[in-house]
C-alpha positions as CSV (number, residue, x, y, z in Angstrom):
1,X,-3.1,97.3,252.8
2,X,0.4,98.1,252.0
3,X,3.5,98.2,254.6
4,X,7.3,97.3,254.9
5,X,9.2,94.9,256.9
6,X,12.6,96.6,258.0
7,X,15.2,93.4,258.8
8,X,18.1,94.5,260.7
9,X,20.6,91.7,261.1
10,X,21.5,91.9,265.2
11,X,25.1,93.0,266.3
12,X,28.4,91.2,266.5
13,X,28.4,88.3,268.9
14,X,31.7,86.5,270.0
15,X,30.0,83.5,268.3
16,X,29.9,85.5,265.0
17,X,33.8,86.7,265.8
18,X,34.8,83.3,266.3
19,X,33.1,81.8,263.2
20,X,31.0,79.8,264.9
21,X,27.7,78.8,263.2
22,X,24.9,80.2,265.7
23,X,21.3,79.2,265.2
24,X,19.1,78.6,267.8
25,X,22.1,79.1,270.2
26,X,23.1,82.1,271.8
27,X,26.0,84.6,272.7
28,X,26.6,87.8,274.1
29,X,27.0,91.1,271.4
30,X,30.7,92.0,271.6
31,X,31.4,95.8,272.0
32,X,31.5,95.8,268.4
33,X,28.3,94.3,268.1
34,X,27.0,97.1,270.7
35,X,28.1,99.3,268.2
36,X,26.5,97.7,265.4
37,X,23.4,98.2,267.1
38,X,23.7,101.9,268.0
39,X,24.9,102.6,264.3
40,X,21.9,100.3,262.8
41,X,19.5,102.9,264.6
42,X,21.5,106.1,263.7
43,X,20.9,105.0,260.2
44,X,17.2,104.2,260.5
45,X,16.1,107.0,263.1
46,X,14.3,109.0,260.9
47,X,11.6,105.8,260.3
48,X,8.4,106.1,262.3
49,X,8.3,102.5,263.3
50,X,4.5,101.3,264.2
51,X,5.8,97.8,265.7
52,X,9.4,97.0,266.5
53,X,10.1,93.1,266.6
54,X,12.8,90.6,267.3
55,X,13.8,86.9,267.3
56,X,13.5,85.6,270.9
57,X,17.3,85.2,270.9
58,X,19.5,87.7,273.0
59,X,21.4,89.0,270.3
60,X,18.4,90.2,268.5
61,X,16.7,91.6,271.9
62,X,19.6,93.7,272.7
63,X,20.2,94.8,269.1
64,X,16.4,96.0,268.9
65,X,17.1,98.0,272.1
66,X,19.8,99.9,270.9
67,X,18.2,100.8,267.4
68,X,15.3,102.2,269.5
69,X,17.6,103.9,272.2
70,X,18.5,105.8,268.6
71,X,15.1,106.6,267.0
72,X,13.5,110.0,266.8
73,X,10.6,109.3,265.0
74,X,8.6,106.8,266.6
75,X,6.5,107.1,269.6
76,X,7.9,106.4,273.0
77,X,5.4,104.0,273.7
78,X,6.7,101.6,271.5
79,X,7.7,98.7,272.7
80,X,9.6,95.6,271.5
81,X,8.1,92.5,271.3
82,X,9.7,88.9,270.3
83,X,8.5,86.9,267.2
84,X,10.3,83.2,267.9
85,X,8.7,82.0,264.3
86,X,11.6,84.8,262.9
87,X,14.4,82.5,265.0
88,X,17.7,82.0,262.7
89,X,17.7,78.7,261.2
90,X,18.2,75.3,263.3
91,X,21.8,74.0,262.4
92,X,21.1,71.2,264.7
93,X,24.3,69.1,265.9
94,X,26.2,71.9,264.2
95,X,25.2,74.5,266.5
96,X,28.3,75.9,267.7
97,X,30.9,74.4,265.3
98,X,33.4,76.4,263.5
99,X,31.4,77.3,260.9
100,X,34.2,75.9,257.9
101,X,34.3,72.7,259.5
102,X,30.6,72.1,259.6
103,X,30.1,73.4,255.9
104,X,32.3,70.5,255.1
105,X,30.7,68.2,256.4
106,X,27.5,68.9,255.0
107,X,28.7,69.6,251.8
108,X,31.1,67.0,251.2
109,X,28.8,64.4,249.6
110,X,27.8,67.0,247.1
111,X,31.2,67.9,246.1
112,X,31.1,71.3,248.5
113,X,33.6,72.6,250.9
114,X,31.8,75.8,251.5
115,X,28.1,77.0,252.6
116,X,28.7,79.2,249.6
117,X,30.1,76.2,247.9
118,X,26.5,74.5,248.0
119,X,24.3,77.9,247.8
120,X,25.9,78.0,244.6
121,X,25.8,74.8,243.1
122,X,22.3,74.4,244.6
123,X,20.4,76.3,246.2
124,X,19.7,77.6,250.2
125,X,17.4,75.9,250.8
126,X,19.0,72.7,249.6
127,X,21.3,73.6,252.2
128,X,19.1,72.8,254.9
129,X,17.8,69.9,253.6
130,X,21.3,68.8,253.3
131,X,22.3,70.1,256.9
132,X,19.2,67.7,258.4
133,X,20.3,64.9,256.5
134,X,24.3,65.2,257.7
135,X,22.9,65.8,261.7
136,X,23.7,62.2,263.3
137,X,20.5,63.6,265.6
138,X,18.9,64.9,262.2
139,X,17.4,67.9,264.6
140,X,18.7,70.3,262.0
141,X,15.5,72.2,260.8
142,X,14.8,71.4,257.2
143,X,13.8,73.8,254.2
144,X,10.1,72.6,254.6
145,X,10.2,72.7,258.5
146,X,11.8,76.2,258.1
147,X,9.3,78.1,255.8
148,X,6.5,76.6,258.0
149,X,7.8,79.0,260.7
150,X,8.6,81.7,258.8
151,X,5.2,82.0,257.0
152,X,3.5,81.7,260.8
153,X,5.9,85.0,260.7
154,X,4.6,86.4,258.0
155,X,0.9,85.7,258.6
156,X,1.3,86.9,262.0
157,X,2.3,90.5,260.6
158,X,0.2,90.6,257.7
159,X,-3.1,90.4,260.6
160,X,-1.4,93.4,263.3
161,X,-0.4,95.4,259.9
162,X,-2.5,99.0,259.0
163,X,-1.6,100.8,255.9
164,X,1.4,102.5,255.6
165,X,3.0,100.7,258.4
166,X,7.0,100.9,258.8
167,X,7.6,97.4,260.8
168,X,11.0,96.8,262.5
169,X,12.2,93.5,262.9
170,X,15.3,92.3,264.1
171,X,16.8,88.9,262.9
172,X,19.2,87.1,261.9
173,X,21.8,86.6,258.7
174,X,20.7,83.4,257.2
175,X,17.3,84.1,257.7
176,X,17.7,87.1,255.5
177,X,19.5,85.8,253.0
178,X,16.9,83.2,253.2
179,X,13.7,85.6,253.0
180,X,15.9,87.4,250.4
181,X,16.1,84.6,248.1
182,X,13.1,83.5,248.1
183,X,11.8,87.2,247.2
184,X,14.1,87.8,244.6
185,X,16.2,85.3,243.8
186,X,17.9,87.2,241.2
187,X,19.6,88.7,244.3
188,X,23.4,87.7,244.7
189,X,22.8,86.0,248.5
190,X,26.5,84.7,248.4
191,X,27.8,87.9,250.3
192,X,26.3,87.8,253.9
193,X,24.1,90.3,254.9
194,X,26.8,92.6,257.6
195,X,25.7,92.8,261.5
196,X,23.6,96.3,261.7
197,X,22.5,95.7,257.7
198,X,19.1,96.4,256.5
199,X,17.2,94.8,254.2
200,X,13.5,96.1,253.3
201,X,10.6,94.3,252.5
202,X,7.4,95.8,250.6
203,X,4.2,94.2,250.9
204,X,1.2,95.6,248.4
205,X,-2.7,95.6,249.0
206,X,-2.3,92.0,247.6
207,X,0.1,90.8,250.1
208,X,3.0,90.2,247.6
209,X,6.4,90.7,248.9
210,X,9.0,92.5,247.2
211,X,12.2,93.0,248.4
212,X,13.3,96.7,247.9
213,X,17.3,96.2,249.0
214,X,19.3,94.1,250.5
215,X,22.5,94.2,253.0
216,X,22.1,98.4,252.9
217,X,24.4,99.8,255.8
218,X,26.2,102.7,253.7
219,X,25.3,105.8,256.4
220,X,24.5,108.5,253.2
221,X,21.9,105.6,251.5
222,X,18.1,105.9,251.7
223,X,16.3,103.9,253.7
């Protein structure tokens, strides 16, 4: 049984304009982010989607909406559902922080100043390992806490899937650079995925996961 898994990253949010690091919290798309949505499904609304997913965050909800308000392919019927094991990541205490601040902190005892600074130097998910650690309340998800979630995710698809299937889900940009890394880690993961972006996932009759592009958003590519 062979599908794909079609990550969207959601649309702007003031959160994302301010550089605040959003995880598990939450804040309203900015008209841009609107946008991002409506442009995400212009560029995807040839794909007959069989299931159309989302994080149980607002951002992703609303962003799912708009790509489907845009599709002319799949069936009417669809309908969205949410998928909380495809959250973003848990920065714990961070949650909310101006996102250079809070990299400093956390990276500072391994010689980083940057989230890039430590994806670099180590790894992603070495980055939430180290983002538990540095939370005073150490409710920070960690890598192994993390990939328990997403493979409930995974699993979860893999059971509702029929051959052929074109799957929509709509998350979040860590978590794709996340899922994208561990993939294909030959992937350059440095440059974050853009709000509206997709990134496609093939899975083969074996249920390996490949990762056929990353961070696409260009309107003339294939997708």
């Amino acid at each position: 049984m062979a599908y794909s898994i079609y990550l969207v990253r959601h649309g702007q949010t003031y959160l994302n304009r301010y550089n605040k690091i959003q995880g598990w919290c939450d804040s309203p798309l900015t008209p841009k982010g609107i946008e991002d949505g409506h442009e995400a499904g212009k560029r995807l609304a040839h794909l007959n989607f069989a299931h159309a997913f989302h994080s149980d965050t607002t951002r992703a909800t609303r962003t799912c909406k708009y790509i489907l308000d845009e599709n002319v392919a799949s069936s009417a019927d669809l309908t969205p559902q949410a998928l909380p094991s495809f959250r973003e990541q848990n920065f714990g205490y961070f949650e909310g922080s101006d996102t250079s601040q809070a990299w400093l902190m956390i990276g500072a005892d391994h010689g980083c100043r940057t989230f890039n600074d430590i994806i670099t130097k180590y790894s992603i998910e070495q980055a939430r390992d180290f983002t538990k650690v540095a939370d005073p309340f150490h409710d920070a998800e960690n890598n192994e806490e993390y990939w328990q979630r997403l493979n409930q995710g995974f699993a979860y698809l893999d059971q509702i899937a029929n051959d052929g299937d074109k799957i929509l889900l709509v998350a979040h940009a860590t978590l794709i650079r996340s899922i994208t890394h561990h993939f294909a880690p030959e992937i350059d993961i440095t440059v974050s995925p853009k709000n509206g972006s997709a990134t496609r996932l093939d899975v083969d009759n074996n249920g390996k996961i490949t990762v056929a592009y990353f961070n696409r958003y260009q309107d003339n590519a294939e997708y």
